[in-house]
MARZALO-748060 format. One record per residue (C-alpha): residue number from 1; residue in three letters; x negated, y negated, z. Coordinates in Angstrom, 1 decimal. Last residue first. Layout:
# MARZALO-748060
<pt NUM 'Ala' <X Y Z>>;
...
This chain:
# MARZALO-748060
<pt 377 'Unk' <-83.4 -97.4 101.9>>;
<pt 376 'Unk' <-83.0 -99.4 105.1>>;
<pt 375 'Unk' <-80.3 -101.5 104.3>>;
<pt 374 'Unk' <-78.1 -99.3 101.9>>;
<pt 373 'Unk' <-78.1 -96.3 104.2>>;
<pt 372 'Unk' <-77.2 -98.3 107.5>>;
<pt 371 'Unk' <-74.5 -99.7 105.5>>;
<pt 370 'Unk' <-73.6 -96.6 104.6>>;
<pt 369 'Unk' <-73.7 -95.0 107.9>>;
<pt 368 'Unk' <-71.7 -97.9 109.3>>;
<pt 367 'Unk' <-69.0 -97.7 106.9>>;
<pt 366 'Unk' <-68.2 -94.1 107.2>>;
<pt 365 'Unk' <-68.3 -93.8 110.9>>;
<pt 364 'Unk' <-66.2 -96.7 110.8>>;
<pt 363 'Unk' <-63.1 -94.5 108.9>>;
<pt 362 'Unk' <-63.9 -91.3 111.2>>;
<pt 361 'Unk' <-64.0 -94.0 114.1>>;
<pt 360 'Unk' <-60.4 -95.4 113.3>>;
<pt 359 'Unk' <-58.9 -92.3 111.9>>;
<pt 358 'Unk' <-59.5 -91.3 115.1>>;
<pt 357 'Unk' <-57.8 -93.5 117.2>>;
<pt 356 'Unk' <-54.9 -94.1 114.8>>;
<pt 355 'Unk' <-52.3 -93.9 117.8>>;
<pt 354 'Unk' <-54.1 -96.5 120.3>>;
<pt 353 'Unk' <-53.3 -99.2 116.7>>;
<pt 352 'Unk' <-57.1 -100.3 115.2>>;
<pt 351 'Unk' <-56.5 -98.9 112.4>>;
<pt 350 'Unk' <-52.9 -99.9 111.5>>;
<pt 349 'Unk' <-54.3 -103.8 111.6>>;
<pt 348 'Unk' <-56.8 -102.8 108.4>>;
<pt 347 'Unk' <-59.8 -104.6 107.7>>;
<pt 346 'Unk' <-61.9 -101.5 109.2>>;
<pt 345 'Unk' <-64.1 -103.3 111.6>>;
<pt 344 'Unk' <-68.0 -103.5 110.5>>;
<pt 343 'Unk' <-69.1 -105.6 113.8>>;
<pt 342 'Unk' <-70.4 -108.6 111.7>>;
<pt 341 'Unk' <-67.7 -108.3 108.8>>;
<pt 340 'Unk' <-64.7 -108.0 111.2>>;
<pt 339 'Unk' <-65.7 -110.7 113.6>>;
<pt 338 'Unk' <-66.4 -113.4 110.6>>;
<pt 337 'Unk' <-63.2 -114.8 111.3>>;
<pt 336 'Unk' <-63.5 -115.1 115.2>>;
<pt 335 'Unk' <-62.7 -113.2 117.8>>;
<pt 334 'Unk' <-59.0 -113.6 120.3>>;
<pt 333 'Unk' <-56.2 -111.8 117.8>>;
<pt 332 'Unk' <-58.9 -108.8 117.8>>;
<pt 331 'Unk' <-57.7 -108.4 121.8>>;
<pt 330 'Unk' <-54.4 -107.3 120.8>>;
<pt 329 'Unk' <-55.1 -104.4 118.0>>;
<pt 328 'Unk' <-58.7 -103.9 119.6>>;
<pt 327 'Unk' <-56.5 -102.9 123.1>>;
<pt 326 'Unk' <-57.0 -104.2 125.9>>;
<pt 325 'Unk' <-58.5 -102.7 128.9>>;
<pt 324 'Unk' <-61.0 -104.9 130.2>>;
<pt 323 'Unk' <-61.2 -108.0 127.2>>;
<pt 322 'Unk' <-62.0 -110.8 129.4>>;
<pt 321 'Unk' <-64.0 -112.8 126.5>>;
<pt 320 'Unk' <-66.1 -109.4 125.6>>;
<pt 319 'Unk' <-68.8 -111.9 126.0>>;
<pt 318 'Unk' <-72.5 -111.1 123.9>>;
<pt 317 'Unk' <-71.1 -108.3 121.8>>;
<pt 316 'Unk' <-72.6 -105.3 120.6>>;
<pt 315 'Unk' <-70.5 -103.0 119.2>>;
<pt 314 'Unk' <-69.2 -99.2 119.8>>;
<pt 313 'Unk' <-66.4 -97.1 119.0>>;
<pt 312 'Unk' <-68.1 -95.7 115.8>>;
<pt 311 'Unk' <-71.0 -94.7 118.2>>;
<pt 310 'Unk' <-69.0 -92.1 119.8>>;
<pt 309 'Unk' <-68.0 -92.8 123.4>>;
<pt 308 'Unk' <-64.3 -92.0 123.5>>;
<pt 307 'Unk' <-64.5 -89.3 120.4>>;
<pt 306 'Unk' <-64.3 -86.7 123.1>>;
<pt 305 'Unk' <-61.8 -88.6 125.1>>;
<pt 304 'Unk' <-59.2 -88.7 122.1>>;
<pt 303 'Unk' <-59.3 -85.2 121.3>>;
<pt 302 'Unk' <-58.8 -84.6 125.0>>;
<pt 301 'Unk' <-56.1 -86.4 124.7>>;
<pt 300 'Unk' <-54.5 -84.6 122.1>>;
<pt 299 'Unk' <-54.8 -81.0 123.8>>;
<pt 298 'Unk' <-53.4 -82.4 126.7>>;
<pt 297 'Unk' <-49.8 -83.8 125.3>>;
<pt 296 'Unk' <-50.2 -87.1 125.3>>;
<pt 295 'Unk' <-47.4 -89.1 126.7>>;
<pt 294 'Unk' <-49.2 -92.8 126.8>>;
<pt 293 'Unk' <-49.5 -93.4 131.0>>;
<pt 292 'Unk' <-49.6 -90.0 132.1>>;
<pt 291 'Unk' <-51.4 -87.9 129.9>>;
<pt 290 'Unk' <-53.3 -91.0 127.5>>;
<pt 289 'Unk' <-54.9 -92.1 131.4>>;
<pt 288 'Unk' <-56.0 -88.2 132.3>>;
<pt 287 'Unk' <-57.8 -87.9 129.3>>;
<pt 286 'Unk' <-59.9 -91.1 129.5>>;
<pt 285 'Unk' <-59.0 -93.0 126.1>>;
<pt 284 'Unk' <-57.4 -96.5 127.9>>;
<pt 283 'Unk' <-60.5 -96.4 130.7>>;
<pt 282 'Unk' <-63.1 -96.2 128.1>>;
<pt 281 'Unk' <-61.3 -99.2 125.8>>;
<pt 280 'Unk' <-61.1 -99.2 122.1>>;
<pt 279 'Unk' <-64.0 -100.9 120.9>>;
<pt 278 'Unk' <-66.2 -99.5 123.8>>;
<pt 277 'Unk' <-68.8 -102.7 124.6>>;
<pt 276 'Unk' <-72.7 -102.5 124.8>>;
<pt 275 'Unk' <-73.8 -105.5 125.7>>;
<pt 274 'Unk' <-75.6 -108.7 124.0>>;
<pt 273 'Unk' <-78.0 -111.2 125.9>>;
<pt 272 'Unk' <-81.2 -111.0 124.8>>;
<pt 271 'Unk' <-80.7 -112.2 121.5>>;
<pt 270 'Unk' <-83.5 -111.9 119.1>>;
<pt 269 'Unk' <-83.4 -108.0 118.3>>;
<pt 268 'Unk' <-79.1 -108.3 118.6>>;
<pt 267 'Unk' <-78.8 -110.4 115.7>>;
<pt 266 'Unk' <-81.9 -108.7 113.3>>;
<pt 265 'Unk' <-80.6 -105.8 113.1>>;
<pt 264 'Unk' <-77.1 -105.0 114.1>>;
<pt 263 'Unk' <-76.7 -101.3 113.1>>;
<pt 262 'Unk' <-80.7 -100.8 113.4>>;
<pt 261 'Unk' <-80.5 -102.4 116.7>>;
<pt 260 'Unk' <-77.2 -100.5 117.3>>;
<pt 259 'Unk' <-79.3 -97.3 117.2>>;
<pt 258 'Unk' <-81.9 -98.6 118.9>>;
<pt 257 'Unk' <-79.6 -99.4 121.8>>;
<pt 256 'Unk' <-78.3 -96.1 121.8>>;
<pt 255 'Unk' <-81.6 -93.7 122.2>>;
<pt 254 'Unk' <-81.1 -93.3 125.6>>;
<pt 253 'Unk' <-77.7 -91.2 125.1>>;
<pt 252 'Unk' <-75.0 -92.1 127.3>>;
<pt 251 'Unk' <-73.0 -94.4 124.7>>;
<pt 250 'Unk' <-73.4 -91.1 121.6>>;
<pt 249 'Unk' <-76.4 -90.0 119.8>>;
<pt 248 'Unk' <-76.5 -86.8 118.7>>;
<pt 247 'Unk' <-73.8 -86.7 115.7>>;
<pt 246 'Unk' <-74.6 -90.2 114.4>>;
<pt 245 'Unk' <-78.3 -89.2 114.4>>;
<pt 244 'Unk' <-77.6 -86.4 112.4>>;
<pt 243 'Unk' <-75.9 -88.2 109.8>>;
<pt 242 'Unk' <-78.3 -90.6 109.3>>;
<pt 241 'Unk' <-80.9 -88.2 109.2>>;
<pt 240 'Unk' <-79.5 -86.2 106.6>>;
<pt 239 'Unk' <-78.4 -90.0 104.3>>;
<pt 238 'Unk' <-81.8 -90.3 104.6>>;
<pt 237 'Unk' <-82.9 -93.3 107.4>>;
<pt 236 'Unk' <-86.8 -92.5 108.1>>;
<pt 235 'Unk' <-88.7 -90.3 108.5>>;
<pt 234 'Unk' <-87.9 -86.6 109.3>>;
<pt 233 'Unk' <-91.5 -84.6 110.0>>;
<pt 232 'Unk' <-92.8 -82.2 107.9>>;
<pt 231 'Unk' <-96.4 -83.3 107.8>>;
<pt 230 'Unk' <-96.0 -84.4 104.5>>;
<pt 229 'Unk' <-93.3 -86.7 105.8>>;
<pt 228 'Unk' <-95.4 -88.6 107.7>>;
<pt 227 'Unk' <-98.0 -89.3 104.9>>;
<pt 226 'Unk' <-95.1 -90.9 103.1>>;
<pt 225 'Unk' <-93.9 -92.3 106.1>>;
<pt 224 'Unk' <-97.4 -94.5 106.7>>;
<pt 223 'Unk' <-97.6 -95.3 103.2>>;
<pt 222 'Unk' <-93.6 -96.7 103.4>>;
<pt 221 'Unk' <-94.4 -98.6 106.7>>;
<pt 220 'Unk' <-97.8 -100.1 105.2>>;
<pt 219 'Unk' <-97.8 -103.4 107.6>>;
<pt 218 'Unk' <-99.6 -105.7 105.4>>;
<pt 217 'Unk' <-102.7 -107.3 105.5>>;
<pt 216 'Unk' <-102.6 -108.2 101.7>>;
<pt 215 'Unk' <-103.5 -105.0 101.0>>;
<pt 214 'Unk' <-103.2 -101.7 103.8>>;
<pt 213 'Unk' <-106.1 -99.3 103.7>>;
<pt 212 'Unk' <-107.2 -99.9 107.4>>;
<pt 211 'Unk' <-103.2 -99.7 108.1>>;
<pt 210 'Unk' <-102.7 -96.4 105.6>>;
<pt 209 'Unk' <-105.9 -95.0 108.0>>;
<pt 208 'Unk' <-104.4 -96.0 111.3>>;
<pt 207 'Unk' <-101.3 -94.7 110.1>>;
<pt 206 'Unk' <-102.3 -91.4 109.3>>;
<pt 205 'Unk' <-104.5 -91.5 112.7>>;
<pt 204 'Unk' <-101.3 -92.0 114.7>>;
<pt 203 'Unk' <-99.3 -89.5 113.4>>;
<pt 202 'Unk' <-102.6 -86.9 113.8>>;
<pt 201 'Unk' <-102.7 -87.9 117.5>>;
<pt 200 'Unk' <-98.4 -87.3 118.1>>;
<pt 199 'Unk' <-98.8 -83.7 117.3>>;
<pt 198 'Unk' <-95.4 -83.4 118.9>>;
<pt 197 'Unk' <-92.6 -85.1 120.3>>;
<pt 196 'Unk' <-94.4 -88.2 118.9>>;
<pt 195 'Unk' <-91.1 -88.2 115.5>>;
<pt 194 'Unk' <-88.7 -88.5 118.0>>;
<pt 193 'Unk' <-86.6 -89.4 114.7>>;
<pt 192 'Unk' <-85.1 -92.3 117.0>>;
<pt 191 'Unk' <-88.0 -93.6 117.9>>;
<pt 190 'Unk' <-89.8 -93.5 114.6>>;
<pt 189 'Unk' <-87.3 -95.0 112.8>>;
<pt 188 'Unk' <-86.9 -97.5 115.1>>;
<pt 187 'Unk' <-90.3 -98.4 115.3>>;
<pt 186 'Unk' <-91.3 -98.0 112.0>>;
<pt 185 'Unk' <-88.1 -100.2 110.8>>;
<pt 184 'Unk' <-89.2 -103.0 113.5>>;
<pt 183 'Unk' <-92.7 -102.9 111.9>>;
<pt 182 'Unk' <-91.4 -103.3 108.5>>;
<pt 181 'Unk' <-89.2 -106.3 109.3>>;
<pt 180 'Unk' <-91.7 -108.3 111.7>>;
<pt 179 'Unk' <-94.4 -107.5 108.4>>;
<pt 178 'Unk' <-91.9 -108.8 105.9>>;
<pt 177 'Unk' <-90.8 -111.8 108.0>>;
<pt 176 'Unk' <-94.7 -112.7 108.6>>;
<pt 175 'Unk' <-95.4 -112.5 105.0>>;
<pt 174 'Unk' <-92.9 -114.3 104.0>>;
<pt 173 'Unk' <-93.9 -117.6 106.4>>;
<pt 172 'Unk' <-91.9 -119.1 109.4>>;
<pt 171 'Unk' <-90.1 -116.0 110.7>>;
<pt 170 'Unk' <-93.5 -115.8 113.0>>;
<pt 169 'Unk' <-96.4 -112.7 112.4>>;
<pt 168 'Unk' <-99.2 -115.3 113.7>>;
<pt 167 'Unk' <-102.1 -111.8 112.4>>;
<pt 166 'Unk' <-104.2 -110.8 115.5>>;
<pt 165 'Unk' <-107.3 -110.2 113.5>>;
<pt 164 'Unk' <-106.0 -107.5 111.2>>;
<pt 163 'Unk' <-107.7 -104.7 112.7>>;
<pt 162 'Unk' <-106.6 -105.4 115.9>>;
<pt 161 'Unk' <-102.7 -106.3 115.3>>;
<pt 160 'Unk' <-102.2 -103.4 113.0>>;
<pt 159 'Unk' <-104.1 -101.3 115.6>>;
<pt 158 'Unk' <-101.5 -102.6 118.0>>;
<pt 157 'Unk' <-99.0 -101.4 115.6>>;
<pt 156 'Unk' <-100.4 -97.8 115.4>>;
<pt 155 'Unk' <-100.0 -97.5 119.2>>;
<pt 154 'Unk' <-96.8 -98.4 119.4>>;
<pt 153 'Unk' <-94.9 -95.1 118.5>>;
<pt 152 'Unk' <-97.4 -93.6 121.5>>;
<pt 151 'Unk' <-95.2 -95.9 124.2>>;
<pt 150 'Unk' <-91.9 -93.0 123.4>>;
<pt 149 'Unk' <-88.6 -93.7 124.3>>;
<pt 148 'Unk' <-88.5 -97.6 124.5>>;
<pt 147 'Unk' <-85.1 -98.1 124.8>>;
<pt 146 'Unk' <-85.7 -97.6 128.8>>;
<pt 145 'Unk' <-88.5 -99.9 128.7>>;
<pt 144 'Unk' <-87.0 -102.6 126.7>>;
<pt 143 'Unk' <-87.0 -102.9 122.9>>;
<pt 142 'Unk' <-84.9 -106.2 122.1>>;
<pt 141 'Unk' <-87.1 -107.1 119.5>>;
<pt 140 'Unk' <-88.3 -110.2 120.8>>;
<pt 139 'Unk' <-89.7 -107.6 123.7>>;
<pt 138 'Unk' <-91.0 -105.8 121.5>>;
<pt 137 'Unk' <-93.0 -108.5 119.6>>;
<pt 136 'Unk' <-94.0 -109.5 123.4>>;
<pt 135 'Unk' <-95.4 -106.2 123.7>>;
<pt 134 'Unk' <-97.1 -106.1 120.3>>;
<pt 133 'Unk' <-99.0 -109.6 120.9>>;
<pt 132 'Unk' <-99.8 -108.5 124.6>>;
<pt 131 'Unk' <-101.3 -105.4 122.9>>;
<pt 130 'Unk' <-103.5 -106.9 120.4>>;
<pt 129 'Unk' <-105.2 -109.7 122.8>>;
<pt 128 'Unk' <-106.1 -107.1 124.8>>;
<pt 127 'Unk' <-108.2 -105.1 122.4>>;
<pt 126 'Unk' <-109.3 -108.4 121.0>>;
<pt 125 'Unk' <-110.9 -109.0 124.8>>;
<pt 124 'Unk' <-114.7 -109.2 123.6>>;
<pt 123 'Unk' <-115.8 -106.7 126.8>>;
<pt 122 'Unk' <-112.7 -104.1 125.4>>;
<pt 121 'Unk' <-114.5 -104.0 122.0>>;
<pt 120 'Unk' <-118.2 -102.9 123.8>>;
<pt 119 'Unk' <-116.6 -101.0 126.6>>;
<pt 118 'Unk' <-115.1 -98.9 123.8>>;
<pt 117 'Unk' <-118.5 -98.6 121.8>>;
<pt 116 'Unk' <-120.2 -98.0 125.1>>;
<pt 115 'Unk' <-117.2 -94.9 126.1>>;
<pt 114 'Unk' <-117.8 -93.4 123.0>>;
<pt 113 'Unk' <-121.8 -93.2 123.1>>;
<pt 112 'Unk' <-121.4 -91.7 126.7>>;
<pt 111 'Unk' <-118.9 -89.5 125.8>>;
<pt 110 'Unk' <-115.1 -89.7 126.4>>;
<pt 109 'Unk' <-113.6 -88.0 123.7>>;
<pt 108 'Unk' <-114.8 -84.6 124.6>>;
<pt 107 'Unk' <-112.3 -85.8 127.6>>;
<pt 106 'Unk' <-109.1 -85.5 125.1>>;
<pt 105 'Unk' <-106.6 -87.9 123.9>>;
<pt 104 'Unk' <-106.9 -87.4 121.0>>;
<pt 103 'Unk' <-106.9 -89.9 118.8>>;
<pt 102 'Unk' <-110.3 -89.5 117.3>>;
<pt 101 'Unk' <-112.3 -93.2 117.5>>;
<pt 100 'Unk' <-111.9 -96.0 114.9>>;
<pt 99 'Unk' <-112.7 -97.9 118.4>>;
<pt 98 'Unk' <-109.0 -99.1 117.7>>;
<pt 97 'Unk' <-107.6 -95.8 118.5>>;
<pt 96 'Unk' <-109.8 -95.0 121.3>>;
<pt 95 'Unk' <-108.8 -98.1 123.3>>;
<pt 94 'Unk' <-105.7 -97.4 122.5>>;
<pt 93 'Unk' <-105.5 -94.3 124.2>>;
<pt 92 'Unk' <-107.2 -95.8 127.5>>;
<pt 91 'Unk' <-104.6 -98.0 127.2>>;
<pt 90 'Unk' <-101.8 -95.8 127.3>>;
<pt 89 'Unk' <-103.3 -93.7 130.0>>;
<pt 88 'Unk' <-103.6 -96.8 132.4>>;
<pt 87 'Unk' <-100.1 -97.1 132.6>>;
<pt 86 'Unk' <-97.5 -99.3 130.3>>;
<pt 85 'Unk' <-94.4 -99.5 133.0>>;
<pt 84 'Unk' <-91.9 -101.8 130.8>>;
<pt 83 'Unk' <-89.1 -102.9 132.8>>;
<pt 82 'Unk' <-88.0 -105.6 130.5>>;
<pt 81 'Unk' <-87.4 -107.9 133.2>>;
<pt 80 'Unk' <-91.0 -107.2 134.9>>;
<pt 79 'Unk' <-92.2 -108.6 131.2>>;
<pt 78 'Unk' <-95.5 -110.3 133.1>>;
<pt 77 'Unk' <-95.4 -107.9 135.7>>;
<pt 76 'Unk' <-95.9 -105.2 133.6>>;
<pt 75 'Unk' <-98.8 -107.2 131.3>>;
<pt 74 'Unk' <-100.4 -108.2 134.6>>;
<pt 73 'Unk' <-100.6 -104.6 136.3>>;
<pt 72 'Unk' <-102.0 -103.0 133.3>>;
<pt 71 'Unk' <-104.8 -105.6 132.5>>;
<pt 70 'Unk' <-105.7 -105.2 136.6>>;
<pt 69 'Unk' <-105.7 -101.6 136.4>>;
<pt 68 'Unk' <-107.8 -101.6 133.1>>;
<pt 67 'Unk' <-110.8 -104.1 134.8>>;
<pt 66 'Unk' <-110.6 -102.7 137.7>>;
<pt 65 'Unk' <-110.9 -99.2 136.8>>;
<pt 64 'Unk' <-113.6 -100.0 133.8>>;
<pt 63 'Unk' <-115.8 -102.0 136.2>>;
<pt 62 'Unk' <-118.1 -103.7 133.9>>;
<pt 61 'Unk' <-121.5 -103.7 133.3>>;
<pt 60 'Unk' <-123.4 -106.0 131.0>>;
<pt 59 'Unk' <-127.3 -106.1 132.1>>;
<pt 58 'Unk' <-127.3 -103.5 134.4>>;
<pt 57 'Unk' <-124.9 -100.8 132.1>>;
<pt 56 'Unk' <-124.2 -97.9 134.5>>;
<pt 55 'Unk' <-121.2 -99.5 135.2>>;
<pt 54 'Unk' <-118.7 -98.7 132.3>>;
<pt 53 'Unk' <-120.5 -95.2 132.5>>;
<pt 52 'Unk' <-119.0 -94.7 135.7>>;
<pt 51 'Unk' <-115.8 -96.7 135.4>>;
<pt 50 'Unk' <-114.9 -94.6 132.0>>;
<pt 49 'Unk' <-115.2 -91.2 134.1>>;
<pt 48 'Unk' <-113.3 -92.3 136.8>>;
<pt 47 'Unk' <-110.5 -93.7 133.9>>;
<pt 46 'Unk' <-110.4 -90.3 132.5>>;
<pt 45 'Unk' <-110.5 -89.1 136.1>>;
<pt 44 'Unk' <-107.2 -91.1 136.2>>;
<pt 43 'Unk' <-105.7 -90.4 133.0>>;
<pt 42 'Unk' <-105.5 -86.7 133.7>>;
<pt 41 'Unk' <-103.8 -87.4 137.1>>;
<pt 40 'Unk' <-105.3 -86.6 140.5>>;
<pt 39 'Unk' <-102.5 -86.6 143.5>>;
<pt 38 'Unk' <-104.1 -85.9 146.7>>;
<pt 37 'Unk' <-104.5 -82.2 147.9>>;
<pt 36 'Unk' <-101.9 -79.1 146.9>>;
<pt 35 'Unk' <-102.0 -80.4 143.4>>;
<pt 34 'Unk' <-105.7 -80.6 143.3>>;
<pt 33 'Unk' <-105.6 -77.0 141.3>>;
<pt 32 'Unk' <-103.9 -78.0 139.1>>;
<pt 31 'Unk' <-106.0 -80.8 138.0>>;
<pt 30 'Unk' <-109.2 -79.2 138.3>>;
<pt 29 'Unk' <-107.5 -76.6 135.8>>;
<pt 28 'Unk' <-106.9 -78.5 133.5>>;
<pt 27 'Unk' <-110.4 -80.5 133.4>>;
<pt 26 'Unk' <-112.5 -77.5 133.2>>;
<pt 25 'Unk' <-110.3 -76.1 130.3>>;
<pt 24 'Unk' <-110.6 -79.4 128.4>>;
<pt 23 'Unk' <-114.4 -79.1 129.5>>;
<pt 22 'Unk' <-114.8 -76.0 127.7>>;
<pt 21 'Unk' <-117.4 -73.7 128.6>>;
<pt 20 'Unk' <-115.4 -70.3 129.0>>;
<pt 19 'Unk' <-116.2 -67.8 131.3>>;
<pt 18 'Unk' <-114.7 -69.3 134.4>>;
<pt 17 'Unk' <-115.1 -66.7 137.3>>;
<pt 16 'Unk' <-112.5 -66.6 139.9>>;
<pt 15 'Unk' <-112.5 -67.8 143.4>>;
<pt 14 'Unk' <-110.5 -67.0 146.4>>;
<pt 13 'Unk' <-112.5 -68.2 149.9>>;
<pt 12 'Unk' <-112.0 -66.2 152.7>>;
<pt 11 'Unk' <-114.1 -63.1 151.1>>;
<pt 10 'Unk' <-116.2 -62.8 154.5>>;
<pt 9 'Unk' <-119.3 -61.0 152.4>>;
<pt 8 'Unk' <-119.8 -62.5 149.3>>;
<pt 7 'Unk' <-118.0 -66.0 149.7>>;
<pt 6 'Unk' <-118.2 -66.7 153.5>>;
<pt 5 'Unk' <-121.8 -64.7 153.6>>;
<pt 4 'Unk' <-123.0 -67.1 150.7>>;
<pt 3 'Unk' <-121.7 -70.5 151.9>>;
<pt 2 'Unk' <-123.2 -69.7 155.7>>;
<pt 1 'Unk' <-126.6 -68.9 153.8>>;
């Protein structure tokens, strides 16, 4: 009775009538609606809802939350240098993928006949065994957590893993060079295209299929960007995309690392130990440094600064061997022979002169996005 006069006759309590019986809509607005209270995420009444039925099994229950949260918590401590932060969601994600379940991430997802056939594969531990195999593959890779722009893009590989028995992919044997170099050009590709911006379930169920399709147990990169493409996504390294990529992405952009992987590729994927250096020196091309110390007049040196951080003034290099403000005229005298080939340096001394900036980066622009072209196409 006190419920009923407080709603019908106090009116302290705001309500509104929900007319529609969808549990996606139940869930949403349970979430926002906790935001005043303590923090609920989607992913965490997913998990509540895994952990009940989990453990309503006498015979072979298992504590879904514990279990997860514990997996979770080793595999980011293990690779704590990386800085990867995987989170219950992704796993719970995976877990529907490899079930040969829909992968959406949706709680109609999560019924009672879903949620046994994904205790049943995560009680036999492949599931697991998949994912530490594809994060230490990223990690030889070079991918870190801040390079790593979107976790969905390695979904499909961990199915690749799963379905194909946890395959030894070493530099030993062809087939395990092939697959290493296929699933590197997925990843990168992918990554840079920000091709899981959206509709990121139906990407991953077209490579799921092309995987389960796949001879030979092969990674099906071209299958997989076929089906991509159809869907009107850029896939990828066109001569387009290229481009594009060399005009959005510059030294502050997140995506720069992958970039130079694909320059590099496969140096900088096995050696942890390369940097990001400026060819011709940041603090030589800031504008206020080519005023007073090299007698720009402003309009030039702000041409200068612009181009300052453009991927044609970037290498990877594992010591810069005291190089601080030199310029790539002086400090070239210092690398090796095979410098110029490995880096892509114009073979020509006027080049790399402070006055022939950019001719310099228009002419390495060039060379690096046809080499990029040539490699990957």
């Amino acid at each position: 009775h006190a419920l009923y006069r407080a709603i019908h006759d106090r009116g302290i309590v705001n309500f509104y009538e929900e007319d529609k019986q969808s549990n996606e809509r139940i869930l949403d607005i349970f979430v926002r609606a906790n935001e005043g209270g303590t923090q609920l995420s989607k992913s965490e009444i997913l998990l509540s809802i895994a952990t009940s039925y989990w453990a309503s099994d006498d015979e072979d229950a298992l504590d879904a939350k514990e279990e997860i949260n514990n997996f979770v918590r080793n595999i980011n401590q293990e690779y704590i240098d990386e800085g990867y932060d995987f989170s219950t969601d992704f796993v719970l994600r995976t877990l529907l993928v490899v079930s040969d379940l829909s992968a959406q991430y949706k709680i109609r997802n999560f019924t009672h006949e879903n949620l046994t056939l994904m205790k049943n594969i995560w009680a036999t531990g492949d599931a697991q065994t998949a994912i530490n195999s594809v994060v230490q593959l990223i990690s030889d890779f070079g991918i870190t957590s801040r390079r790593l722009t979107s976790k969905n893009a390695l979904i499909p590989v961990v199915f690749y893993f799963y379905h194909n028995n946890d395959p030894n992919l070493t530099g030993d044997s062809e087939h395990g060079k092939r697959a290493r170099e296929a699933i590197f050009q997925w990843l990168c590709s992918t990554l840079l295209n920000s091709n899981f911006n959206s509709k990121p379930d139906q990407i991953i169920q077209d490579a799921r299929k092309a995987i389960k399709q796949a001879d030979n147990a092969n990674f099906p990169l071209q299958q997989i960007q076929r089906d991509i493409r159809s869907r009107g996504k850029a896939v990828g390294f066109s001569e387009e995309i290229i481009q594009d990529l060399f005009e959005d992405i510059d030294y502050n952009s997140r995506k720069i690392y992958l970039l130079l992987s694909v320059i590099y590729h496969p140096d900088p994927a096995l050696d942890k130990s390369y940097q990001i250096d400026h060819i011709f020196p940041r603090s030589v091309l800031k504008k206020e440094n080519l005023i007073d110390k090299h007698d720009f007049d402003p309009k030039r040196a702000e041409k200068y600064a612009d181009l300052r951080d453009h991927v044609a003034n970037l290498q990877l290099i594992s010591d810069n061997g005291n190089k601080s403000d030199q310029l790539p005229v002086e400090w070239i005298k210092t690398r090796s022979s095979n410098y110029y080939e490995r880096n892509h340096i114009p073979d020509n001394e006027r080049l790399l002169e402070l006055s022939n900036f950019p001719e310099f980066v228009e002419t390495r622009k060039k060379t690096l996005q046809k080499h990029i072209a040539n490699k990957f196409n």
